[in-house]
C-alpha positions in Angstrom: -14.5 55.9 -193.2 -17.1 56.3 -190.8 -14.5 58.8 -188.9 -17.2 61.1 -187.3 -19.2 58.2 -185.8 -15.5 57.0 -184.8 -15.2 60.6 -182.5 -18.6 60.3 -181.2 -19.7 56.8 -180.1 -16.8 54.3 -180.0 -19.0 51.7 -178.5 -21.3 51.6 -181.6 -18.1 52.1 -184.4 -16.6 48.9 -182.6 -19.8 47.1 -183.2 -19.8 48.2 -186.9 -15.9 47.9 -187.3 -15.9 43.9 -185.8 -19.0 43.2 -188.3 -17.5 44.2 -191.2 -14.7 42.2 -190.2 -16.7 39.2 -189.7 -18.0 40.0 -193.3 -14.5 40.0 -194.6 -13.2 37.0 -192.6 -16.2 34.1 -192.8 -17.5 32.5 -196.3 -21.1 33.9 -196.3 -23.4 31.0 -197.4 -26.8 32.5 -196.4 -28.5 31.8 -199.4 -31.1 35.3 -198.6 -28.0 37.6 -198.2 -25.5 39.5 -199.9 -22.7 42.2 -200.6 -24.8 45.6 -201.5 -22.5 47.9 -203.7 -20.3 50.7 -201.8 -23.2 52.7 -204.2 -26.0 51.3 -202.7 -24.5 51.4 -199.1 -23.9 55.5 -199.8 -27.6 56.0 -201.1 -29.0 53.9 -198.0 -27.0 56.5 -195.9 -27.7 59.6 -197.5 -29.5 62.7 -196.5 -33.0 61.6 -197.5 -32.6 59.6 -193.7 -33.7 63.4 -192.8 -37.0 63.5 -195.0 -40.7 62.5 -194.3 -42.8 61.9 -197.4 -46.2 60.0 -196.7 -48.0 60.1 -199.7 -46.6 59.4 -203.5 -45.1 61.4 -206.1 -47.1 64.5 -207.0 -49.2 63.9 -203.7 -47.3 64.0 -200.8 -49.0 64.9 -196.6 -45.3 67.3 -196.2 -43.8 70.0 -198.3 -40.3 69.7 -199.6 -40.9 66.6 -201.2 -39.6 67.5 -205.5 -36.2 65.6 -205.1 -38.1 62.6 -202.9 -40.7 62.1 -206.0 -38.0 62.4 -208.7 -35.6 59.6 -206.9 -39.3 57.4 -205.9 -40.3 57.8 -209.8 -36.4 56.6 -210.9 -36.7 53.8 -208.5 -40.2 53.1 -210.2 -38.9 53.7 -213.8 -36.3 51.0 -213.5 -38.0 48.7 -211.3 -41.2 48.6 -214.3 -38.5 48.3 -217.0 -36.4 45.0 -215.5 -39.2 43.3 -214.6 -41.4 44.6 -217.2 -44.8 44.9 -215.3 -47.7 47.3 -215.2 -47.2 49.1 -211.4 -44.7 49.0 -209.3 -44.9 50.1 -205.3 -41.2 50.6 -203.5 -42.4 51.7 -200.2 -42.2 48.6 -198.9 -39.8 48.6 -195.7 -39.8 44.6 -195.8 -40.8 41.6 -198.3 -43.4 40.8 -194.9 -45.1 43.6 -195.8 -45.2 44.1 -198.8 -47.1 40.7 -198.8 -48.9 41.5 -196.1 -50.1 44.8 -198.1 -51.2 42.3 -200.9 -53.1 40.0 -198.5 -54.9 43.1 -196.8 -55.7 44.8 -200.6 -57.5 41.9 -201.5 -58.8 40.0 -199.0 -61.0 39.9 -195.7 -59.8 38.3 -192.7 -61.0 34.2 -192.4 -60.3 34.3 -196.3 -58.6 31.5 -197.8 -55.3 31.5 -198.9 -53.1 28.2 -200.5 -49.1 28.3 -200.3 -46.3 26.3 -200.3 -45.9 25.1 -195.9 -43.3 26.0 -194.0 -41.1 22.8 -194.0 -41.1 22.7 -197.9 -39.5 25.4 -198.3 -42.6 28.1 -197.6 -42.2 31.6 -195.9 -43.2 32.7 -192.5 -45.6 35.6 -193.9 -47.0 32.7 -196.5 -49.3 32.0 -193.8 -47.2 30.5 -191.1 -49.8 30.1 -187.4 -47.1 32.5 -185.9 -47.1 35.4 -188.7 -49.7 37.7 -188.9 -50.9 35.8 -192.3 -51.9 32.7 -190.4 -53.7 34.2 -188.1 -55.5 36.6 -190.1 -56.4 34.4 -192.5 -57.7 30.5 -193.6 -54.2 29.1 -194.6 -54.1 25.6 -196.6 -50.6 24.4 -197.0 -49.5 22.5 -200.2 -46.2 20.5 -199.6 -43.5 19.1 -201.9 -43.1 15.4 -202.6 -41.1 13.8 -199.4 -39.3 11.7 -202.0 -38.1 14.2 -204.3 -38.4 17.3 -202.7 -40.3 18.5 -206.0 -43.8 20.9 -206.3 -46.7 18.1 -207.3 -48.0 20.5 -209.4 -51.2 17.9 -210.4 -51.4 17.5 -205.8 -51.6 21.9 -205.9 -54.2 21.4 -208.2 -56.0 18.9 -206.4 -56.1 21.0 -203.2 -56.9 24.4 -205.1 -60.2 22.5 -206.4 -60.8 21.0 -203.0 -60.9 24.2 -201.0 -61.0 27.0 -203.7 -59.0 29.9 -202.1 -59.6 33.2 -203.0 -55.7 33.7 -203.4 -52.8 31.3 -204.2 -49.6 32.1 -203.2 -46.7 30.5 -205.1 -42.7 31.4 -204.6 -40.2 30.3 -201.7 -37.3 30.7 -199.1 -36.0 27.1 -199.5 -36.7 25.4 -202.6 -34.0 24.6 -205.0 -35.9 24.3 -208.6 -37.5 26.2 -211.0 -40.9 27.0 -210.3 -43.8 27.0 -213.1 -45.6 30.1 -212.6 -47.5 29.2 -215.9 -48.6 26.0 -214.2 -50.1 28.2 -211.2 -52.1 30.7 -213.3 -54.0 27.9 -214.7 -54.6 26.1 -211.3 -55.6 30.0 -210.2 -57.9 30.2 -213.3 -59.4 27.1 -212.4 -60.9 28.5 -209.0 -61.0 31.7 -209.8 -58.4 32.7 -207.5 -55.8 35.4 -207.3 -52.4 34.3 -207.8 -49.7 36.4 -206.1 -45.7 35.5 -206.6 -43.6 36.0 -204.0 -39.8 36.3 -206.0 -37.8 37.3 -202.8 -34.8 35.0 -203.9 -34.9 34.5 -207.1 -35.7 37.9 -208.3 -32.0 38.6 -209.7 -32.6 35.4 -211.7 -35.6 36.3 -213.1 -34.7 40.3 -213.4 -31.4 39.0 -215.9 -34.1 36.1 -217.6 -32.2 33.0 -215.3 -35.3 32.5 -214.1 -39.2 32.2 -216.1 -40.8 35.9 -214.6 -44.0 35.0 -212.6 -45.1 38.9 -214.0 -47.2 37.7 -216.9 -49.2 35.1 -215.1 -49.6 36.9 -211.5 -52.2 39.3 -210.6 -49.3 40.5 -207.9 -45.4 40.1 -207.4 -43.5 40.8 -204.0 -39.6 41.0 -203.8 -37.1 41.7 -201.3 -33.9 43.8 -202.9 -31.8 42.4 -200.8 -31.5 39.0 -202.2 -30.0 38.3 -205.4 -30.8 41.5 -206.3 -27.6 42.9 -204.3 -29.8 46.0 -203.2 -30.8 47.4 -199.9 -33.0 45.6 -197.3 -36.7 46.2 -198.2 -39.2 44.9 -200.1 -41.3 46.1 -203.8 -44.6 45.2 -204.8 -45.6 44.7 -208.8 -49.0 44.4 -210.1 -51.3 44.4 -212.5 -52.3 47.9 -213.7 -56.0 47.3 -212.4 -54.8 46.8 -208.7 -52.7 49.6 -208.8 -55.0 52.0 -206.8 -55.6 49.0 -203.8 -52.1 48.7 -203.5 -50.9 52.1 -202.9 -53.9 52.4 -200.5 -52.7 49.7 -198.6 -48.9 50.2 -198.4 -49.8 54.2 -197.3 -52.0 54.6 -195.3 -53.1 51.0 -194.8 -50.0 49.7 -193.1 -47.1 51.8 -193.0 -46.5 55.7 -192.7 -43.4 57.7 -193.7 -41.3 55.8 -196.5 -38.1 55.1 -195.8 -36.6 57.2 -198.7 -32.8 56.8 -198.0 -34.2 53.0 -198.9 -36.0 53.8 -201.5 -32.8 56.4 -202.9 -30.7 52.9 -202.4 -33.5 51.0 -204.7 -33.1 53.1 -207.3 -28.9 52.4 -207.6 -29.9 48.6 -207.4 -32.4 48.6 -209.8 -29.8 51.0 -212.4 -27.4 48.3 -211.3 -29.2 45.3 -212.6 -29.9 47.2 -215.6 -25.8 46.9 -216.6 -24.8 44.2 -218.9 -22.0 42.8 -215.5 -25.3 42.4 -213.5 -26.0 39.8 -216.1 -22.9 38.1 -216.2 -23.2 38.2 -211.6 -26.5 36.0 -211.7 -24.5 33.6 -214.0 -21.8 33.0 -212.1 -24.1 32.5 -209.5 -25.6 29.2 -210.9 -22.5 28.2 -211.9 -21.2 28.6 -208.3 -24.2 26.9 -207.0 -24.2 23.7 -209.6 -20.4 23.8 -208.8 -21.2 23.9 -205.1 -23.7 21.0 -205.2 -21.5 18.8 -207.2 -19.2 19.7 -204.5 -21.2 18.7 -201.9 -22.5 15.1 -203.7 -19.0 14.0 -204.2 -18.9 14.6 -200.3 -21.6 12.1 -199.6 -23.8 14.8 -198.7 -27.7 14.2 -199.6 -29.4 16.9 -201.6 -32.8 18.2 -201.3 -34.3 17.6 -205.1 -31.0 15.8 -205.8 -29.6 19.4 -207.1 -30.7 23.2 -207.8 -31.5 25.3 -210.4 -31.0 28.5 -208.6 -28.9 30.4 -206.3 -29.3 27.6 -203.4 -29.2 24.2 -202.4 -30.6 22.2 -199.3 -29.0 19.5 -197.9 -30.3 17.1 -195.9 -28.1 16.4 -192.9 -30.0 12.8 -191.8 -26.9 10.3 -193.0 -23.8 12.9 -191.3 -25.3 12.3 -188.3 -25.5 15.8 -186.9 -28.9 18.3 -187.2 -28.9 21.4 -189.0 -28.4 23.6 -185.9 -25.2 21.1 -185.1 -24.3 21.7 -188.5 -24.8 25.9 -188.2 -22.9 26.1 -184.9 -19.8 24.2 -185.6 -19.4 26.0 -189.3 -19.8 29.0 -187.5 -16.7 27.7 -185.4 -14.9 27.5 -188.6 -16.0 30.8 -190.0 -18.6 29.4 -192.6 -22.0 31.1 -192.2 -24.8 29.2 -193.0 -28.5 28.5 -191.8 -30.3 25.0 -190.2 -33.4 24.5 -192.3 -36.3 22.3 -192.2 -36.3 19.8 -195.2 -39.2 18.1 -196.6 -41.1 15.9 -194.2 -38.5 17.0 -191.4 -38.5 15.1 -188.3 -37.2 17.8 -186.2 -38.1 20.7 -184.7 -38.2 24.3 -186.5 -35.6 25.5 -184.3 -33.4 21.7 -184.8 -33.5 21.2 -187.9 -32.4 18.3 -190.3 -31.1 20.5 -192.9 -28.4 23.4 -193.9 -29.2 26.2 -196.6 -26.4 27.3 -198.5 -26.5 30.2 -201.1 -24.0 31.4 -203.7 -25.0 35.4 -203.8 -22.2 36.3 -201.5 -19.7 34.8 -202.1 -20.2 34.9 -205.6 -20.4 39.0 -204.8 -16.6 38.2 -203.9 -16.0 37.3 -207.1 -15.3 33.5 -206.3 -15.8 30.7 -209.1 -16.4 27.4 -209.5 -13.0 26.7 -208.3 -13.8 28.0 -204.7 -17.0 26.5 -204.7 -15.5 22.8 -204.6 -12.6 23.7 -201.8 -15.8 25.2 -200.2 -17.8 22.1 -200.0 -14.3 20.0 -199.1 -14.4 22.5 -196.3 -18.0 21.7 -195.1 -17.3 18.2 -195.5 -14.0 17.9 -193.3 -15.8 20.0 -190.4 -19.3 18.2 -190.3 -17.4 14.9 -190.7 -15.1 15.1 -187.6 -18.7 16.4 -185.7 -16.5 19.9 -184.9 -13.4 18.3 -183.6 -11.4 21.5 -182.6 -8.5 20.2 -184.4 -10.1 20.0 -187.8 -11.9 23.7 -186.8 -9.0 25.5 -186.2 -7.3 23.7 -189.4 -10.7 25.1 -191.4 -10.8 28.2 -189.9 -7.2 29.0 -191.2 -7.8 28.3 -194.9 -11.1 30.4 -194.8 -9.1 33.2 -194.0 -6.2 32.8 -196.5 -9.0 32.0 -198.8 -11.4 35.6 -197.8 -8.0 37.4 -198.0 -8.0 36.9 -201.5 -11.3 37.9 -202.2 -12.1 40.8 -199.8 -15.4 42.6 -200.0 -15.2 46.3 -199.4 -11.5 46.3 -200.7 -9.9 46.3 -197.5 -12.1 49.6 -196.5 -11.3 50.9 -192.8 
């Protein structure tokens, strides 16, 4: 594998050679990544790398384009018939933009816009001061309850009627419960707004009905395919059939040019993929991995965001171990667990501290670990956050995660 970039740039094949070794070696508990399929890893290196095809099926700026529209219709064909909606846009190179293609179809810039903040569990491109959302447009956060770590679903409405935006945003990077996309259309009804679902994480959930679909209440859907959905990295945008037109105009020529179609080839073999009854059975075992994980975690002392999940991840709140998140990240990263510092609800430290972790199950449920794995896991967490990253407890931790990844290799071993 990979013999001809082997011959020609060493430097580079070391680089890709020591990161799939890291993949192999460390438990991956970012909750927003995962293990694509040696499937979707050919697609996203095929041959359409060599194509340009601005434009859309049947109506495309280049010639040569009659195998690009019939892999960008597949991809569009399955795409419409998981998640059962009216239009579907894959160009996307990114779940940013393809929100960002939303917020410039339908809105002007100093428009209002309501979504979940930042240090609830929000998104940078939700309107964040840095992202170009919050500085293009009037951003008014709603935040979960500081006690519970829950949506006040009665506080969104409050706030909807108070400053009437012209588009709601609801969906999340770090929020552990179901969310009640039926609740938000009436709020969005209410004041006449658009509501827009951003399904980045939970859209393998929702694609094998885990998870209540936000696509008969929204006016638009954005997803990565990278998440839960074991795809590629890039983003997709669903909408109503009436919105159609807007969006297309926006994702090309609005905001990006060429589409990326090697992507796009590689969103098509996800989208088959969660079409098979096993992709099914994968998002169960993820919410069995990550109710086994929590428990885990609880019997540990540890202090849960929302006191549990019903998805794919969990937050913890770090506050009683004594260490931050980014304490937390950087000595679990010592012991060859990957994980992220996180803001939690009401967070007392900076963005870049943190008082939280965010754990996922995707990957290592990928793996094919259980439940089993998922409480020597959390043991694992506990033993290396408790001793604050005494090196003796690393190195102890550090050799059970590898006899531990041995057994449940990614790639088979592939060299």
């Amino acid at each position: 594998m990979f013999e001809h970039l082997k011959k020609t740039d060493p430097e580079v094949f070391s680089c890709v050679m020591r990161e799939l070794d890291r993949q192999e070696r460390n438990i991956e508990l970012i909750a927003s990544e995962n293990f694509a399929s040696l499937s979707v890893l050919e697609a996203a290196s095929s041959f359409f790398t060599n194509k340009y095809a601005e434009g859309y099926p049947g109506k495309r700026y280049y010639g040569g384009c009659f195998v690009c529209d019939e892999i960008e219709n597949l991809a569009i064909s399955r795409c419409r018939e998981i998640f059962k909606c009216d239009h579907v846009n894959v160009q996307p190179l990114s779940g940013t933009q393809a929100n960002m293609a939303v917020f410039f179809a339908v809105l002007n810039p100093g428009d209002k816009i309501l979504s979940m903040g930042l240090p609830s569990g929000g998104h940078l491109s939700h309107g964040h001061p840095l992202s170009f959302s919050g500085r293009f447009f009037d951003v008014v956060s709603y935040e979960t309850d500081p006690e519970t770590g829950l949506i006040d679903y009665d506080e969104v409405e409050k706030i909807a009627l108070r400053h009437r935006p012209k588009l709601i945003l609801c969906g999340a990077s770090a929020y552990p419960r179901t969310i009640d996309f039926e609740r938000f259309r009436k709020i969005a009804d209410k004041t006449e707004s658009y509501l827009m679902a951003d399904i980045a994480h939970i859209a393998g959930l929702v694609a094998s009905g885990f998870h209540p679909s936000p696509v008969p209440h929204c006016d638009f859907v954005t997803t990565t395919t990278h998440k839960t959905l074991r795809g590629p990295r890039a983003g997709v945008i669903m909408c109503r059939r009436e919105y159609a037109t807007v969006i297309d105009r926006m994702v090309f020529p609005g905001i990006q040019g060429g589409p990326h179609m090697h992507i796009i080839a590689a969103k098509a073999v996800a989208f088959g993929e969660a079409q098979k009854p096993e992709f099914r059975i994968y998002q169960e075992r993820i919410l069995k991995n990550s109710r086994a994980l929590a428990q885990g975690l609880e019997k540990k002392g540890f202090r849960l965001v929302t006191g549990g999940t019903d998805n794919h991840l969990i937050l913890a709140d770090l506050r009683n171990k004594r260490v931050t998140g980014k304490q937390a990240q950087e000595m679990l990263e010592e012991s060859f667990i990957t994980v992220n510092k996180n803001s939690i609800p009401a967070d007392p430290e900076k963005p870049f501290v943190t008082s939280g972790i965010r754990l996922g199950t995707p990957a290592v449920t990928a793996r094919g670990m259980g439940e089993k794995e998922m409480y020597l896991i959390a043991d694992l967490i506990s033993r290396v956050l408790s001793s604050k990253g005494e090196k003796k407890t690393v190195s102890q931790v550090r050799s059970e995660v590898e006899v531990l990844t041995k057994k449940f290799p990614v790639y088979g071993g592939i060299k």
